[in-house]
VEXTITOR-369011 format. One record per residue: residue in one letter; residue number from 1; y, z, x of N, C-alpha, C, CB in turn. Coordinates in Angstrom, 2 decimals, padded with zeros to 5 digits. Glycine has a CB too. Layout:
BEGIN
@type: A, seq: NUM, n.v: Y, n.w: Z, n.u: X, ca.v: Y, ca.w: Z, ca.u: X, c.v: Y, c.w: Z, c.u: X, cb.v: Y, cb.w: Z, cb.u: X
...
This chain:
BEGIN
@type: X, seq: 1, n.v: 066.31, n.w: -045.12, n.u: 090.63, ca.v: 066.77, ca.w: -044.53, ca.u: 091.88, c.v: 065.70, c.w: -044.70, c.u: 092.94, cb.v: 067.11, cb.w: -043.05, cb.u: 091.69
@type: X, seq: 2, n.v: 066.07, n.w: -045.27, n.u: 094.25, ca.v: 065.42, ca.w: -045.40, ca.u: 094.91, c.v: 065.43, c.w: -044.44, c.u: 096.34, cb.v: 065.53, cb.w: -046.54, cb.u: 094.88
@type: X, seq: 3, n.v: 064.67, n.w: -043.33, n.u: 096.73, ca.v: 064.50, ca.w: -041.89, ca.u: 096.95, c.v: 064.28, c.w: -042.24, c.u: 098.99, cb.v: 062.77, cb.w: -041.05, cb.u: 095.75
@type: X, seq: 4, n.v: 065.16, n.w: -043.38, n.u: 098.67, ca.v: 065.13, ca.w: -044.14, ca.u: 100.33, c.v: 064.45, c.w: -043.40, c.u: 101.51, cb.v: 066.71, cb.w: -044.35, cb.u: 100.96
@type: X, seq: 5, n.v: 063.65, n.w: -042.94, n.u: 101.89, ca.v: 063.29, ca.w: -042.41, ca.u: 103.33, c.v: 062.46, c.w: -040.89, c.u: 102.92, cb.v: 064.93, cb.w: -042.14, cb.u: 104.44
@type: X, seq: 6, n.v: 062.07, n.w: -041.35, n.u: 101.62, ca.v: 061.45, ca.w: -039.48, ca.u: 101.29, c.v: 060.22, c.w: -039.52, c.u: 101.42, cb.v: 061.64, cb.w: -038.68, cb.u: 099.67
@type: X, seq: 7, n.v: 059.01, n.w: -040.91, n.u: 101.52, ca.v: 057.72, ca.w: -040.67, ca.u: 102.14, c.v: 057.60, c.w: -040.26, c.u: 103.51, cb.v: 057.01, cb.w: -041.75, cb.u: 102.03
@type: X, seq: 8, n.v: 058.70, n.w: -041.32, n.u: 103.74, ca.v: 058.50, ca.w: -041.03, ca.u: 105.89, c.v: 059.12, c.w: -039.20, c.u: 105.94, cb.v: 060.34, cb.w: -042.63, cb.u: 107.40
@type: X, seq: 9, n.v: 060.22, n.w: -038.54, n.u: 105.65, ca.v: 060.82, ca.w: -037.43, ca.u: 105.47, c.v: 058.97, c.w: -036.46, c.u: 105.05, cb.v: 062.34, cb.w: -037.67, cb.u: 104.06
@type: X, seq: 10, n.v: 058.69, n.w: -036.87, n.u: 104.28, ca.v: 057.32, ca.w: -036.11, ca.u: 104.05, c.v: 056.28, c.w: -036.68, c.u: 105.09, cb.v: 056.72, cb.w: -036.36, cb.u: 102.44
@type: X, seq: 11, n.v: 055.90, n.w: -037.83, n.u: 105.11, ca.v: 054.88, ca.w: -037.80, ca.u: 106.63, c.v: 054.88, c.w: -037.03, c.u: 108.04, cb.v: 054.95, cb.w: -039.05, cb.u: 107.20
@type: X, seq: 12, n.v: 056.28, n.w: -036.86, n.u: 107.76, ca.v: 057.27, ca.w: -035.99, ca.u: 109.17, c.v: 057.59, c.w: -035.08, c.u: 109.30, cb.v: 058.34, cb.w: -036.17, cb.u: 109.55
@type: X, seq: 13, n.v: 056.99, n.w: -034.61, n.u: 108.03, ca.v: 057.45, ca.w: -033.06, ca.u: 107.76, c.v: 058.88, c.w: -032.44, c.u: 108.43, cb.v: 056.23, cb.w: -032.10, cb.u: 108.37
@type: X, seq: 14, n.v: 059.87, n.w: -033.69, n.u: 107.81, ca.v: 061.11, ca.w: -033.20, ca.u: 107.93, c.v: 061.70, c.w: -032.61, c.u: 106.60, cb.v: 061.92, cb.w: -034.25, cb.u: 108.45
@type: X, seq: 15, n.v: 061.57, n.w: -031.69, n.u: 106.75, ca.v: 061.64, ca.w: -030.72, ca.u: 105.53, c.v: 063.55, c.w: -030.78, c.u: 105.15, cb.v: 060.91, cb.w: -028.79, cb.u: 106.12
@type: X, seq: 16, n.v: 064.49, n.w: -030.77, n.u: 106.54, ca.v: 065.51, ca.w: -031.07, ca.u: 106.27, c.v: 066.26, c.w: -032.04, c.u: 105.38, cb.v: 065.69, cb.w: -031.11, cb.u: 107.04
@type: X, seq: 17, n.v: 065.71, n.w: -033.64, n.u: 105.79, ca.v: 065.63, ca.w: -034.64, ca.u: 105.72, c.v: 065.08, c.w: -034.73, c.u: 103.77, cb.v: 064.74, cb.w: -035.08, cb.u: 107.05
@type: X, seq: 18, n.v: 063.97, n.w: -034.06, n.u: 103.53, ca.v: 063.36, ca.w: -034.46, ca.u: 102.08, c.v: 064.06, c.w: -033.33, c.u: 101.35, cb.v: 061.50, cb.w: -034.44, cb.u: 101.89
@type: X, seq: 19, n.v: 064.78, n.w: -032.34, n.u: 101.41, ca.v: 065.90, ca.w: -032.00, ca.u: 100.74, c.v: 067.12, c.w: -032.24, c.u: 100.45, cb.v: 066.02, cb.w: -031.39, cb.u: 100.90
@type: X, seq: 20, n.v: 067.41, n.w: -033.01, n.u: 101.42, ca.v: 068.81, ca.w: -033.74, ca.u: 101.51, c.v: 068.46, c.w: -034.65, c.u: 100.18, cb.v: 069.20, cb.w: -034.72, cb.u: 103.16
@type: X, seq: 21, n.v: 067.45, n.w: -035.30, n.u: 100.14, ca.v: 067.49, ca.w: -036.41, ca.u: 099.43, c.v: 067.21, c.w: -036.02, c.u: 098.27, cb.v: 066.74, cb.w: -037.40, cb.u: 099.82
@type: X, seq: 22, n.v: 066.32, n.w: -034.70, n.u: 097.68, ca.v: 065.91, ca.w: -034.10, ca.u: 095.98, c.v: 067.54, c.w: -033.83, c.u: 095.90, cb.v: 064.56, cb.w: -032.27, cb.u: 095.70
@type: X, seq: 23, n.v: 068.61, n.w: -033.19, n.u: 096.77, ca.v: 069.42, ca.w: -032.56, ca.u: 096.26, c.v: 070.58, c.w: -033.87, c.u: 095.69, cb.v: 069.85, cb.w: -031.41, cb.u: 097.32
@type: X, seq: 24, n.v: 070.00, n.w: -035.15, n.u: 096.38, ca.v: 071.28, ca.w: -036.56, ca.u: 095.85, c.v: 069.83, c.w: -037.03, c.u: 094.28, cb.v: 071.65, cb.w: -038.75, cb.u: 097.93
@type: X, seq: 25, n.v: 068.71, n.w: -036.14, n.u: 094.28, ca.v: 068.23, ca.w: -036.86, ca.u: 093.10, c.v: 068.62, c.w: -036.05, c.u: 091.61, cb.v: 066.57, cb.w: -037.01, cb.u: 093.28
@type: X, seq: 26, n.v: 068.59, n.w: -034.63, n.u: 092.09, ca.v: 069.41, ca.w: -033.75, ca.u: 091.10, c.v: 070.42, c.w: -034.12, c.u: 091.11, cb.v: 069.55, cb.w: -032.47, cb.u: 091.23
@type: X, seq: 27, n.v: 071.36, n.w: -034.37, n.u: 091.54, ca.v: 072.79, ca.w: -034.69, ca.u: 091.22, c.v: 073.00, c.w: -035.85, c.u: 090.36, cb.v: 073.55, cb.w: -034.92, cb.u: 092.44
@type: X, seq: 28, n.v: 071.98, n.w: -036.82, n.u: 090.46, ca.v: 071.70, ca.w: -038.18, ca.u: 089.67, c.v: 071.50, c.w: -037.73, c.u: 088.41, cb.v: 070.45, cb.w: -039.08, cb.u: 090.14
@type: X, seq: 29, n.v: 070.11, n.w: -036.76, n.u: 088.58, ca.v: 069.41, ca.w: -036.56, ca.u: 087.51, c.v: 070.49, c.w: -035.87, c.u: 086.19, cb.v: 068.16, cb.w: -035.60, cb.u: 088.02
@type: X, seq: 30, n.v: 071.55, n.w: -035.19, n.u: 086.71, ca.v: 071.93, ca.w: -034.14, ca.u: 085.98, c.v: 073.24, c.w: -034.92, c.u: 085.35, cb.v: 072.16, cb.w: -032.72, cb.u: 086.87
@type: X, seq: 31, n.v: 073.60, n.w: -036.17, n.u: 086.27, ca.v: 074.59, ca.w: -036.79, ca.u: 085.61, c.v: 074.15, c.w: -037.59, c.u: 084.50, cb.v: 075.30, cb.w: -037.51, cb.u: 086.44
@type: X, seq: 32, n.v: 072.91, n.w: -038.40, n.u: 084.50, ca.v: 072.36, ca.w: -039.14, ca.u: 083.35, c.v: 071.54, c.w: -038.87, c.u: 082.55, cb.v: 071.95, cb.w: -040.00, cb.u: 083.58
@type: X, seq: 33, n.v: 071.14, n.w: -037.41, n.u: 082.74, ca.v: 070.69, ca.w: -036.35, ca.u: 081.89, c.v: 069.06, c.w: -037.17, c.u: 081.86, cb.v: 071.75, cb.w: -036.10, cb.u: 080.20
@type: X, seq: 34, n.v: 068.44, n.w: -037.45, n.u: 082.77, ca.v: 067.23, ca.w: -037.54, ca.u: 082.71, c.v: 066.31, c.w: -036.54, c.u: 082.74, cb.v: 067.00, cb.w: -038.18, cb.u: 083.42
@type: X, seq: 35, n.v: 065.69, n.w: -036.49, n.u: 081.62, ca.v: 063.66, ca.w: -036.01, ca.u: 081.08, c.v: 062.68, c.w: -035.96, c.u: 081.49, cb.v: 062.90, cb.w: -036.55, cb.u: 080.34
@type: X, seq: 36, n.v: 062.61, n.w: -037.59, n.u: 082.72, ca.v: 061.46, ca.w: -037.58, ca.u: 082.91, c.v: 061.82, c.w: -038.27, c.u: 084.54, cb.v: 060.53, cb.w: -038.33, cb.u: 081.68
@type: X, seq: 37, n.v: 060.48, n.w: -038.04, n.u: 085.65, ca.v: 061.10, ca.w: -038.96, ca.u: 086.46, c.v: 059.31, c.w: -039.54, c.u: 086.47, cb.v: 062.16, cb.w: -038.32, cb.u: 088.09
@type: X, seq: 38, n.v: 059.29, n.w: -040.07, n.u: 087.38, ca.v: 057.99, ca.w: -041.30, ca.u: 087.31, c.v: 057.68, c.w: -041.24, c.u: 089.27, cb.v: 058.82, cb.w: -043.52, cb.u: 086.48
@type: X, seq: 39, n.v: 056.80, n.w: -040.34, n.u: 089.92, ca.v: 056.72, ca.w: -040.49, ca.u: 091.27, c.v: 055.92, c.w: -041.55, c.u: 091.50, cb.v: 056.30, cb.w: -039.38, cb.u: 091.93
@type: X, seq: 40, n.v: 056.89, n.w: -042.74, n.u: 091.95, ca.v: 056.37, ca.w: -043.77, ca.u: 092.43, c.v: 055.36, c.w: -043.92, c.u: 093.68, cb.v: 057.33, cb.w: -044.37, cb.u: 092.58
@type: X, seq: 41, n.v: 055.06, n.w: -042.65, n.u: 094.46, ca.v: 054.60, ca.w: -043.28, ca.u: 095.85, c.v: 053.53, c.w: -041.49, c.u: 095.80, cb.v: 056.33, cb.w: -043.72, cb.u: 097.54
@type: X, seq: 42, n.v: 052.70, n.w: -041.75, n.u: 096.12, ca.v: 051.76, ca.w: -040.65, ca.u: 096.50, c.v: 051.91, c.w: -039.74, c.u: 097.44, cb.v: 050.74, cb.w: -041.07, cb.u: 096.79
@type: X, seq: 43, n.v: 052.63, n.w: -040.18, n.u: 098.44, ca.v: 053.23, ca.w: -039.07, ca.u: 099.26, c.v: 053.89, c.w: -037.78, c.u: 098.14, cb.v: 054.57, cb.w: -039.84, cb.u: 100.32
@type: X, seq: 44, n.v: 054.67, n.w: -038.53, n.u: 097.35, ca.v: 055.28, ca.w: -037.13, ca.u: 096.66, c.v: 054.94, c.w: -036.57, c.u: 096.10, cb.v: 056.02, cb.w: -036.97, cb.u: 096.10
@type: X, seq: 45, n.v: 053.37, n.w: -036.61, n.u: 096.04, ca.v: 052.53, ca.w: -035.38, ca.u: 094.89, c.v: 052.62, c.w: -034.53, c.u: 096.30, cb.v: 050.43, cb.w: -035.76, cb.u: 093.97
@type: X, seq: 46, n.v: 052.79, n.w: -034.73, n.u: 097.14, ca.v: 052.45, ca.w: -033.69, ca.u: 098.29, c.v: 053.54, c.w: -032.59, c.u: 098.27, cb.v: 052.41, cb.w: -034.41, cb.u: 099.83
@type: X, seq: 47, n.v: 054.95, n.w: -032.58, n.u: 097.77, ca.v: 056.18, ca.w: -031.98, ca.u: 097.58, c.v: 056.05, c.w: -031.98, c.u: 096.09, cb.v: 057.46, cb.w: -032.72, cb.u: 098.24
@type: X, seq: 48, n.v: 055.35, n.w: -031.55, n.u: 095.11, ca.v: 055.82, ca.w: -031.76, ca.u: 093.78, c.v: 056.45, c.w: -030.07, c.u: 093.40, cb.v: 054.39, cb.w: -032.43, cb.u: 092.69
@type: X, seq: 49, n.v: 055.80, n.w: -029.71, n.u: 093.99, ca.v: 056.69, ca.w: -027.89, ca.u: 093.49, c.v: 057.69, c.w: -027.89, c.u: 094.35, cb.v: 055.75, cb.w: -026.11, cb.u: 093.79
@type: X, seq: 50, n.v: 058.51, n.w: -028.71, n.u: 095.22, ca.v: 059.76, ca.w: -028.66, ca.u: 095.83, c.v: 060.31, c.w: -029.61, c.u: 094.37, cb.v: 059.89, cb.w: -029.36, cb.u: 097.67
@type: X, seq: 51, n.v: 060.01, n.w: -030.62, n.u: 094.32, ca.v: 060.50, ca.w: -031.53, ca.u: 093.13, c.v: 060.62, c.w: -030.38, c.u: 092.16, cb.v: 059.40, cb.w: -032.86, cb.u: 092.60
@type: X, seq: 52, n.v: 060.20, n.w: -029.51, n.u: 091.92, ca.v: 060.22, ca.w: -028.75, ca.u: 090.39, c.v: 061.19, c.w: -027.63, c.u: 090.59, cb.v: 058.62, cb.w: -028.07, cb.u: 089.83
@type: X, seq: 53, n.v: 061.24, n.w: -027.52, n.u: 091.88, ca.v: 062.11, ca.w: -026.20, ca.u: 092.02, c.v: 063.40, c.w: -026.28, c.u: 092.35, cb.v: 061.64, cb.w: -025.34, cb.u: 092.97
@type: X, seq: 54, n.v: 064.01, n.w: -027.80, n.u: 092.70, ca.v: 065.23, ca.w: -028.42, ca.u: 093.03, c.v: 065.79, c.w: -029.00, c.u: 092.07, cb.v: 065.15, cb.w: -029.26, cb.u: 093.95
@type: X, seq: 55, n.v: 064.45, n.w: -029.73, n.u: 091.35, ca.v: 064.98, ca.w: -029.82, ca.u: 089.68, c.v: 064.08, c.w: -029.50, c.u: 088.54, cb.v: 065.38, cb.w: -031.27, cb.u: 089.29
@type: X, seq: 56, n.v: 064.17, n.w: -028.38, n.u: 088.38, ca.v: 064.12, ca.w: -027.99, ca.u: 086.94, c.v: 064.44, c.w: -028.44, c.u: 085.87, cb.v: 064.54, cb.w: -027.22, cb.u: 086.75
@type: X, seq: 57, n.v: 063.73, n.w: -028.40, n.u: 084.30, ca.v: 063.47, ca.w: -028.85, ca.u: 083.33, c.v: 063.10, c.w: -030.43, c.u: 083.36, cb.v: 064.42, cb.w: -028.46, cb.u: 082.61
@type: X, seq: 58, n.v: 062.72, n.w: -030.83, n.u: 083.94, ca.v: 061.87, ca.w: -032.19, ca.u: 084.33, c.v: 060.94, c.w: -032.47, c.u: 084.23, cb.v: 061.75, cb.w: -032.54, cb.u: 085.20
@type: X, seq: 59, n.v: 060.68, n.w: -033.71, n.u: 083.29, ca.v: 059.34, ca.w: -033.99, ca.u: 083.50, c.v: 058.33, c.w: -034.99, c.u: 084.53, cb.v: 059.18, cb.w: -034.29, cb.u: 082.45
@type: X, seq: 60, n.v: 057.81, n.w: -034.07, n.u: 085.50, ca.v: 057.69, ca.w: -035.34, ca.u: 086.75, c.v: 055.70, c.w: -035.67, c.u: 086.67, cb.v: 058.38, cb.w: -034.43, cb.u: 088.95
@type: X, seq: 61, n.v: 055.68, n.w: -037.42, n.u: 086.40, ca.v: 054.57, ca.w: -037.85, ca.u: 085.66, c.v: 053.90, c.w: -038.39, c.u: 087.59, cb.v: 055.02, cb.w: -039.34, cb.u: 084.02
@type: X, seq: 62, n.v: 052.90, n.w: -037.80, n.u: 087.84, ca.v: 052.23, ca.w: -037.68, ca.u: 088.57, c.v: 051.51, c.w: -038.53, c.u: 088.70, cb.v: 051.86, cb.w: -036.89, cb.u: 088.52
@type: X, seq: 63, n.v: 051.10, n.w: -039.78, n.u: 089.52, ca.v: 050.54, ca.w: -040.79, ca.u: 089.27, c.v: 049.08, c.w: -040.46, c.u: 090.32, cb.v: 051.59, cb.w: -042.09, cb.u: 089.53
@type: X, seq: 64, n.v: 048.76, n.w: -039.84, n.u: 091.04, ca.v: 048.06, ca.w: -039.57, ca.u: 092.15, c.v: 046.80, c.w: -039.58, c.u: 091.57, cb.v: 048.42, cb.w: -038.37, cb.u: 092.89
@type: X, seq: 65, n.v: 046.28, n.w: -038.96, n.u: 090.32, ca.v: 044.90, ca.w: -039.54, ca.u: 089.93, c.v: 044.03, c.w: -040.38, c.u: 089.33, cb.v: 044.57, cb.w: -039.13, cb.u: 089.64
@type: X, seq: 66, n.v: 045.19, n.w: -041.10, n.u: 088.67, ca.v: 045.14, ca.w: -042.25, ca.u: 088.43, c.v: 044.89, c.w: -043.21, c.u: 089.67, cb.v: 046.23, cb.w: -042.45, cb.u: 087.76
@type: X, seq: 67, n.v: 045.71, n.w: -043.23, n.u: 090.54, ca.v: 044.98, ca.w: -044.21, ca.u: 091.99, c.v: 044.02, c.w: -043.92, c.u: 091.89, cb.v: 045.26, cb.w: -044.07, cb.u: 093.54
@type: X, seq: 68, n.v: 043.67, n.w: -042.50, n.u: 092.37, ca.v: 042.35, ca.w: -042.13, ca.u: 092.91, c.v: 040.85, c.w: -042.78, c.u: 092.12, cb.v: 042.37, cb.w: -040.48, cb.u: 092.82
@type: X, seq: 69, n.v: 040.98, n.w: -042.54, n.u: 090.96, ca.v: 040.16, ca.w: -043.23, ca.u: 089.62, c.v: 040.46, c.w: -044.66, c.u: 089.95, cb.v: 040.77, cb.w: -042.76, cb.u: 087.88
@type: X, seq: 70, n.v: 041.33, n.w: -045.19, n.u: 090.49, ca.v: 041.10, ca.w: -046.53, ca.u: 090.33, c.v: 040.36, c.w: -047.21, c.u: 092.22, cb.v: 042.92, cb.w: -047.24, cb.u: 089.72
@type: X, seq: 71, n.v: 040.74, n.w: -046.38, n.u: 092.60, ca.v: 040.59, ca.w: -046.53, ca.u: 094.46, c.v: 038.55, c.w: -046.47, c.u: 094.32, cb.v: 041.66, cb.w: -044.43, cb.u: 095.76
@type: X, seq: 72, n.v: 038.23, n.w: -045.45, n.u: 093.23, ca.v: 036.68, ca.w: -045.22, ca.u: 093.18, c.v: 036.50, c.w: -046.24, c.u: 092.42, cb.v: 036.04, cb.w: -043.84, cb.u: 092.61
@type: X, seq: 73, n.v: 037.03, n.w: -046.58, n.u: 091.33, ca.v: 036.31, ca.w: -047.89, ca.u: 090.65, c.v: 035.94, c.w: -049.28, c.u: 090.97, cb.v: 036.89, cb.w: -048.15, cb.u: 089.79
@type: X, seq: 74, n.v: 037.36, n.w: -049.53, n.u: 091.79, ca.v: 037.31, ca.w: -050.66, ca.u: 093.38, c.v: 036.28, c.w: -050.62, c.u: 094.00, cb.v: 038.27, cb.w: -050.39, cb.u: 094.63
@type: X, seq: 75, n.v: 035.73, n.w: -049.29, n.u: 094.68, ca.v: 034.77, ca.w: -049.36, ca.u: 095.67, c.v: 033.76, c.w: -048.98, c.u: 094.74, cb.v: 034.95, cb.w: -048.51, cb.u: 097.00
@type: X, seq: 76, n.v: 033.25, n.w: -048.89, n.u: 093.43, ca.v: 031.68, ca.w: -048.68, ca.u: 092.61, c.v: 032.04, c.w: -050.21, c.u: 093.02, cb.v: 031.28, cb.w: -047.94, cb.u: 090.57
@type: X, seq: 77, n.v: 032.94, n.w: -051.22, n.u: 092.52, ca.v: 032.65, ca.w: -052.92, ca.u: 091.76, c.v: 031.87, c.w: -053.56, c.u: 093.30, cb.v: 034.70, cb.w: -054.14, cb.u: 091.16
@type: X, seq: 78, n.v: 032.72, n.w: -052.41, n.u: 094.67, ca.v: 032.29, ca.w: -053.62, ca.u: 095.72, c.v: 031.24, c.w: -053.04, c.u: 096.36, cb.v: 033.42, cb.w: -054.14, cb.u: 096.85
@type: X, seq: 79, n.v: 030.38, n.w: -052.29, n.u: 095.63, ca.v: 029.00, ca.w: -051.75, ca.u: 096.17, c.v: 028.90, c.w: -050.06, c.u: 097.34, cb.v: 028.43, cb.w: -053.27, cb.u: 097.18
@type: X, seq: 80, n.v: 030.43, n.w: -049.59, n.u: 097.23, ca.v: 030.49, ca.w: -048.67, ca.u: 098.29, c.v: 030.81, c.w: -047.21, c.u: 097.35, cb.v: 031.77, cb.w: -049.17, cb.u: 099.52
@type: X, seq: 81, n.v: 029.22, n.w: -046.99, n.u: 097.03, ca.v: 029.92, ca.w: -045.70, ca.u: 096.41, c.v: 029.49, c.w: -044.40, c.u: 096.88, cb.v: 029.71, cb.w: -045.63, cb.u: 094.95
């Protein structure tokens, strides 16, 4: 599922706008009975307790420190630490 317009909706703090769209991801979620979801884009660690509270029993795998660990390891290799 592709969560079309929910980084810009969060850069914009259109709060309207990034509920419209959890409430077409619950409706997904609940038809194919998905476990787990996978936040592709770092903006959405910024909304993750809206993600938890729109859909419940989910498991949503947080990728945000993983960049971060890798964004510092980039800049140890190129001398900027």
């Amino acid at each position: 599922y592709e969560a079309k317009g929910l980084a810009e909706a969060i850069e914009y703090n259109n709060i309207t706008q990034v509920k419209s769209i959890l409430h077409a991801l619950k409706k997904l979620v609940q038809k194919e009975h998905f476990q787990a979801i996978g936040l592709s884009c770092t903006h959405y660690s910024l909304i993750l307790d809206e993600f938890k509270r729109q859909i419940p029993g989910v498991i949503f795998i947080d990728p945000t420190s993983a960049v971060v660990k890798e964004v510092f390891r980039v800049l140890k290799l190129r001398g900027h630490e």
